[in-house]
C-alpha positions, 0 to 999 in steps of 0.5 A: 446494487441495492444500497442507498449512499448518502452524503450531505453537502456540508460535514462538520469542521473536525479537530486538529491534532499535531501530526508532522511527516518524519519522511521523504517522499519519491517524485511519483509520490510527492506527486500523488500526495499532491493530487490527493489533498485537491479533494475531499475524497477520492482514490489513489490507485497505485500498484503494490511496492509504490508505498501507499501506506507512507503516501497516506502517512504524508496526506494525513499529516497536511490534513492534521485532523483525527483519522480512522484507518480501516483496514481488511486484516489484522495483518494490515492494522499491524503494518500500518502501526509500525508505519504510523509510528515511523513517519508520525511519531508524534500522533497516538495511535489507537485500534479497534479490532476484536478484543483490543478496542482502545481509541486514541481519537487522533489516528486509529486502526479499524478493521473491517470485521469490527463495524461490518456486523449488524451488531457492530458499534460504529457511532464512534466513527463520527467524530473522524474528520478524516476516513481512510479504506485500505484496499478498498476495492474489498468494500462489498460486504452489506454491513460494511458498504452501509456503515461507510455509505452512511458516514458524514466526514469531511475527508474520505480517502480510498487506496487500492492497487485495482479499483475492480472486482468480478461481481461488478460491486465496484460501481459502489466504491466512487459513490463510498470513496469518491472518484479516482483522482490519482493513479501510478503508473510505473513500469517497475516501483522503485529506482532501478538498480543493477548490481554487478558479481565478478566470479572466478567461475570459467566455462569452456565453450567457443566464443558464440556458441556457448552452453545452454543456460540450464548447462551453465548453471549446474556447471557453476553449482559444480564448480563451488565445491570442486577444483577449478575446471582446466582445459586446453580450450580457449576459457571465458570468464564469466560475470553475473548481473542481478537486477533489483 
């Protein structure tokens, strides 16, 4: 592609900060977390709604070094502050992106657009023991592939829900981010729960041949704002499950 990665086989031993975990982790992700810390760098593949934000949180606190984030959007940088604050609350947390450049040199959100431009300050990255990309399969751009390929840290961390891209860039992300070392696989994130609605609402209809779903339910939206319906018909009573 064109890009020159390099990475030298000894990094300069970072900081340490105090940065405990004020959370619990799920099974799937204790075991993720678990997987992670095995190397120095590598990615976590795990399907949106797993909670890779609160996995990192978790790994950035058994690592204790200062830390960059970056990330793709401000929107981003802004939930992963609330999730800093949350389950690290004793770190401070500083950012980097457009006009609000304030470093805490303990854990900081970059944004991607910040360091991706050829004019772009990025020495102050160095000073990281630990790198983490958000959505990392975004990495494409020039200016941001050569700013991390460049980077000489002890820890890289790269998270995404899909390590694939249309334009095949994503041969660069095991040569930026290291290989993928862990992935989630889950059928549906979360426990799953069934929560159960009794209602007064009854259909008239013979036991096996009841009406059509779209027919059941304009009747129900009816019958919330009418009288009970009556008739002389054998009526079933109805209950309705919602899955979450």
């Amino acid at each position: 592609a064109g890009y020159t990665v390099t990475r030298r086989g000894r990094t300069p031993k970072p900081q340490r900060i105090d940065a405990s975990f004020a959370g619990e982790l799920r099974p799937y992700q204790h075991s993720a977390v678990t997987q992670m810390l095995k190397h120095k760098s590598g990615m976590l593949i795990a399907p949106p709604g797993t909670g890779k934000t609160v996995m990192a949180c978790a790994i950035i606190a058994q690592r204790s070094v200062p830390t960059a984030v970056i990330v793709p959007s401000r929107e981003l940088a802004t939930q992963w502050r609330q999730a800093l604050k949350q389950f690290l609350p004793d770190v401070q947390v500083g950012q980097y992106s457009g006009s609000k450049k304030k470093l805490s040199r303990e854990i900081d959100i970059v944004t991607a657009q910040s360091i991706s431009r050829s004019d772009s300050k990025t020495d102050f990255l160095s000073s990281y023991g630990h790198i983490i990309v958000d959505e990392c399969h975004r990495v494409g751009a020039a200016g941001l592939t050569n700013v991390l390929a460049h980077l000489n840290v002890r820890f890289m961390l790269g998270m995404t829900a899909t390590p694939y891209r249309s334009d095949g860039l994503d041969k660069l992300l095991p040569l930026i981010c290291g290989p993928i070392r862990h992935t989630v696989e889950l059928d549906r994130p979360g426990q799953r729960n069934y929560v159960v609605h009794n209602t007064d609402f009854t259909y008239d209809a013979p036991y096996l041949s009841g009406p059509t779903s779209t027919q059941l339910l304009r009747r129900m939206s009816t019958a919330t704002n009418s009288s009970p319906m009556s008739s002389h018909k054998p009526r079933r009573t109805s209950t309705l499950s919602s899955f979450w």
